[in-house]
C-alpha positions in Angstrom: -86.4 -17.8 -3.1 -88.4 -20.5 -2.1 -91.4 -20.1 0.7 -88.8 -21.8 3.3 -86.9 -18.4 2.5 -89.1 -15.8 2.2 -92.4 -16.8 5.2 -90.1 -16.1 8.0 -88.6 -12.8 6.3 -88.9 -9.9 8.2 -86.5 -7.2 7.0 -85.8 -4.1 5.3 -88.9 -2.3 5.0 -91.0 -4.6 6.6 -90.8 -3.9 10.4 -91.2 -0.3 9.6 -94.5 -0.7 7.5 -95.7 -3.7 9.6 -96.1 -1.9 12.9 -97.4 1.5 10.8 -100.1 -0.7 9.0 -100.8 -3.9 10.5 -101.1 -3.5 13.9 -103.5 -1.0 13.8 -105.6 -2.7 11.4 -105.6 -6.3 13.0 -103.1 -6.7 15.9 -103.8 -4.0 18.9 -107.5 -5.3 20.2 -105.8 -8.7 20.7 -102.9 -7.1 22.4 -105.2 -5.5 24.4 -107.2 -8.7 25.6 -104.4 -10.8 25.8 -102.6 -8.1 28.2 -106.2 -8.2 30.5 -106.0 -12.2 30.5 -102.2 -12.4 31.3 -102.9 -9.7 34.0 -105.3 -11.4 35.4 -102.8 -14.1 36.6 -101.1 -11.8 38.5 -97.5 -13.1 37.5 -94.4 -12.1 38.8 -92.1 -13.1 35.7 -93.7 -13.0 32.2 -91.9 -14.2 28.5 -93.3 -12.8 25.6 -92.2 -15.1 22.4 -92.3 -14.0 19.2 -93.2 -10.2 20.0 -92.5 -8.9 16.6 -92.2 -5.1 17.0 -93.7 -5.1 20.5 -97.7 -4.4 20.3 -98.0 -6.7 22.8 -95.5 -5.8 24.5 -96.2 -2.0 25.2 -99.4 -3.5 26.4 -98.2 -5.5 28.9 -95.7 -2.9 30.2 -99.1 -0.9 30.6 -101.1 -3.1 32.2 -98.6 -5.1 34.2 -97.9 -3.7 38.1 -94.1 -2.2 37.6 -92.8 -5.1 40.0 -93.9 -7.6 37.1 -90.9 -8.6 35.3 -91.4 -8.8 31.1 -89.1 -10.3 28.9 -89.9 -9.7 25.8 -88.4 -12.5 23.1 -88.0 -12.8 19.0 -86.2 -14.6 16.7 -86.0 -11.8 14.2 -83.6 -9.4 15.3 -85.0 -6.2 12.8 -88.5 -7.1 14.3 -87.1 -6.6 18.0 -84.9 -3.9 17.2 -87.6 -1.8 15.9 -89.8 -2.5 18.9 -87.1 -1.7 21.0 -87.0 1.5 19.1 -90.6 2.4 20.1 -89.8 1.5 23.5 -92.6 0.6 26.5 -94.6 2.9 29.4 -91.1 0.9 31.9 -88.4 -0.7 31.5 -88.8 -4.9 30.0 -85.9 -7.0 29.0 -85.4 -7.2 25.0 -84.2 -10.6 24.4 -83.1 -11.9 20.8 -84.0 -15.5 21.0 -85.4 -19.1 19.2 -88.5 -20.1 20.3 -87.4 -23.5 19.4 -84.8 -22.9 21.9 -85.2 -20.6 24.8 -81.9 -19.6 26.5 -83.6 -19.4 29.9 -83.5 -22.0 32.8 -85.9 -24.4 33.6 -89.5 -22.8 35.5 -88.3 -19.4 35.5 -91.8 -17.7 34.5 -95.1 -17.5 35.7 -96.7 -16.8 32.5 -95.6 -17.7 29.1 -97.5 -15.5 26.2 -97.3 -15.5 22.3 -99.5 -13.7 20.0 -100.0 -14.5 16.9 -96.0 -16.4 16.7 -96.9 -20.3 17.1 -97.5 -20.7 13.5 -94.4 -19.4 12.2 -92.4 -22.4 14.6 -91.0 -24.8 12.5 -92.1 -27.2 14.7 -94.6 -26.3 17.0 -94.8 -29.2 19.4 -91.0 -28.2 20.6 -91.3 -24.7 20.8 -94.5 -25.1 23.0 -92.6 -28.0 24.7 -90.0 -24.7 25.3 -92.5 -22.8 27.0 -93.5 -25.6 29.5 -89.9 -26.1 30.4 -89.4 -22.7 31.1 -92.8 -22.4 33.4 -92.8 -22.9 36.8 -95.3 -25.8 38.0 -98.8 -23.9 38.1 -97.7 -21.2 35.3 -99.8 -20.6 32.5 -98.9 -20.8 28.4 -101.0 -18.4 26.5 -101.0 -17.8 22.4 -103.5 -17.0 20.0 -103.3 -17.7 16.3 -105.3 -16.6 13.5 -108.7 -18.3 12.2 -109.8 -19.7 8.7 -108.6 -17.3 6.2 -112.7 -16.9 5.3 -113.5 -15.6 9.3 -110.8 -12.6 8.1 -112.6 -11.0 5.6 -109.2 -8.5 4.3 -107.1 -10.8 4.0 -109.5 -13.4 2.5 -110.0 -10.3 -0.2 -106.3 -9.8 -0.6 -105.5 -13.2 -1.2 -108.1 -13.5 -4.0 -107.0 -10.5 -6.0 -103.1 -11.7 -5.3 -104.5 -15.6 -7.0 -106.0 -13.7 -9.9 -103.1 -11.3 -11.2 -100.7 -14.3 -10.5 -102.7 -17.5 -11.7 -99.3 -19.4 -12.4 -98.0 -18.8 -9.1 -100.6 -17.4 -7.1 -98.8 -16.3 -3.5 -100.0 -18.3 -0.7 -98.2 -17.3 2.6 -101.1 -15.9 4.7 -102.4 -19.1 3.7 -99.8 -21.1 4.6 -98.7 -18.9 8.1 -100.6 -16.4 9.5 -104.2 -18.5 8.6 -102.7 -21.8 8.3 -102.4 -23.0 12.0 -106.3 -22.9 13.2 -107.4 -26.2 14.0 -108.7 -26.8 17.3 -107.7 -30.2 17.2 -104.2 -30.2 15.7 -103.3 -27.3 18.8 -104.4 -29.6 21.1 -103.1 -32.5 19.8 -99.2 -30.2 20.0 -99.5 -29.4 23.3 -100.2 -32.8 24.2 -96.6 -33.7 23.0 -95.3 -30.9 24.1 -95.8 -32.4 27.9 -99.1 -30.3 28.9 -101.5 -32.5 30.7 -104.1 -30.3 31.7 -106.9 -29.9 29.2 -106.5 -26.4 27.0 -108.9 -23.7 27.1 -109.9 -22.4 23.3 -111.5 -19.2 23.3 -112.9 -17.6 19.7 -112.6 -13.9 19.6 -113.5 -11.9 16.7 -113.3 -7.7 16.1 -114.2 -5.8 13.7 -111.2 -4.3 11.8 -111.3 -0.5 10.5 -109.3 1.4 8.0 -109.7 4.5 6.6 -109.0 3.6 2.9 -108.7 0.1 1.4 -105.0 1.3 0.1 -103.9 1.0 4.1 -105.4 -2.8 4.4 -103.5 -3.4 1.0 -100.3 -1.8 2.0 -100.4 -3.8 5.1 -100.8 -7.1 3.5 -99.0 -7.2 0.4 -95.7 -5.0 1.7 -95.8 -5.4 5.5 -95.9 -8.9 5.7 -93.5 -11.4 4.0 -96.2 -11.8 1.5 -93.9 -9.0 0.0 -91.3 -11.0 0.0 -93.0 -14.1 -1.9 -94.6 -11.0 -4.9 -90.8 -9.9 -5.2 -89.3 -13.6 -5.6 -92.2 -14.0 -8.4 -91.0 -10.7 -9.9 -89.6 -7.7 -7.9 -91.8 -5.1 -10.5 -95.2 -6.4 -9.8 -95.1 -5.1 -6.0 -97.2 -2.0 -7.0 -99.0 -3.5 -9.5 -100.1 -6.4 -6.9 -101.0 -3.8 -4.2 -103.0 -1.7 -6.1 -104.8 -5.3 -7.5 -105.3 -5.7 -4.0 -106.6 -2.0 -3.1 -108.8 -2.2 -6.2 -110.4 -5.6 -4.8 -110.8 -4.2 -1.2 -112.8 -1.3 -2.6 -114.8 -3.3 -4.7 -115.7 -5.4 -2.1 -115.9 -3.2 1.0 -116.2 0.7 -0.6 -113.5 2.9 -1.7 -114.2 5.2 1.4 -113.5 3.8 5.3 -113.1 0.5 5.1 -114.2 -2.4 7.8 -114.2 -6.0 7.8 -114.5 -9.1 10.3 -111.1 -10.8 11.8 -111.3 -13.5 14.1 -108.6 -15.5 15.9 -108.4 -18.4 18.4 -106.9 -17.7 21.9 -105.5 -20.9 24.1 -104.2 -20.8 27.7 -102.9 -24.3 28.9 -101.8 -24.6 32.3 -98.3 -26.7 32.8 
């Protein structure tokens, strides 16, 4: 498989270990601020794209007054069927559906939220473009995307040890995806030509993400992520070997105890 293939590959195992690993370790405090911000809005009618097995989602449900409507999006139908699965505090809509192409009618939202999903769009300008047909005039787009690779100090490690124990073809997707779509000026410059006028608000947030052993940071990575995918298509017997590489490196640099180390993202809210 080539990366075309294997970045936007969310199946089999992957859900599964995804929500039990990652979100714990790097996703659920910027669920939890984006939730406060979108509630803040007080909308009526909220689309969630790209909600992945739902972290976001269950904190919206939470936070949201019951009246709130919440449609809850993704491309990937394992994803949303396993955050479907977990289910929400109330009832929201689950909605297969392309970013790219949103099968919902013109201003139909008051708020339009995406964590951590715009860098996976194909093209970024028309899936945001999406979004502001779908607002209502006044309604607010919200995403937030990942920093640098160097502000996220696990992945940074993981993706090291990965380029060391595969020096022909070292695996690149976090730095292609997840930590590929962080400049301030390239975001701006898409939602320009996706049709928003009004200047966008860039905020830099940063946590401090804990684990209880380095093995959990490197099961998240290297099997919970398509980065699995792109070790397997390299060869499908170095899985292990790679996450123990990367276990042993996030022990060496962090301690083979409880493990904590910066992550930092950029949230934007753009007003149509």
């Amino acid at each position: 498989m080539n990366p075309a293939q294997t970045d936007r590959l969310f199946a089999g195992s992957i859900p599964q270990l995804y929500e039990q690993y990652l979100v714990p370790l790097i996703f659920e405090p910027y669920a939890a601020d984006m939730a406060e911000r979108v509630a803040a809005l007080q909308p009526a009618r909220v689309l969630e794209v790209a909600a992945g097995t739902g972290v976001l989602t269950r904190k919206l449900a939470a936070r949201l007054p019951p009246e709130a409507a919440v449609v809850a999006s993704d491309l990937n139908a394992p994803m949303l069927e396993h955050a479907a699965a977990i289910g929400t505090a109330r009832p929201v809509q689950w909605r297969q559906a392309d970013a790219m192409s949103l099968p919902f009618p013109d201003a139909s939202f008051d708020v339009v939220v995406c964590q951590f999903g715009v860098m996976f769009f194909p093209d970024r300008a028309v899936a945001m473009a999406e979004a502001r047909r779908v607002l209502r005039p006044g309604g607010a787009f919200l995403f937030s995307a990942w920093d640098a690779i160097e502000h996220n100090e696990f992945a940074a490690v993981v993706i090291r040890a990965l380029a060391a124990l595969f020096p022909e073809r070292p695996p690149q997707f976090l730095l292609r995806l997840p930590h590929g779509y962080h400049d301030r000026a390239q975001m701006a410059a898409d939602l320009a030509r996706a049709g928003f006028a009004a200047p966008a608000r860039f905020h830099t947030l940063g946590f401090v993400s804990r684990a209880a052993s380095p093995r959990l940071p490197a099961l998240a990575y290297c099997q919970g992520t398509p980065l699995r995918s792109e070790i397997e298509a390299i060869d499908p017997a170095r899985l292990v070997p790679a996450t123990e590489a990367a276990e042993a490196a996030l022990a060496a640099a962090f301690g083979s105890g409880a493990v904590q180390g910066r992550i930092q993202a950029c949230v934007v809210a753009v007003s149509r």
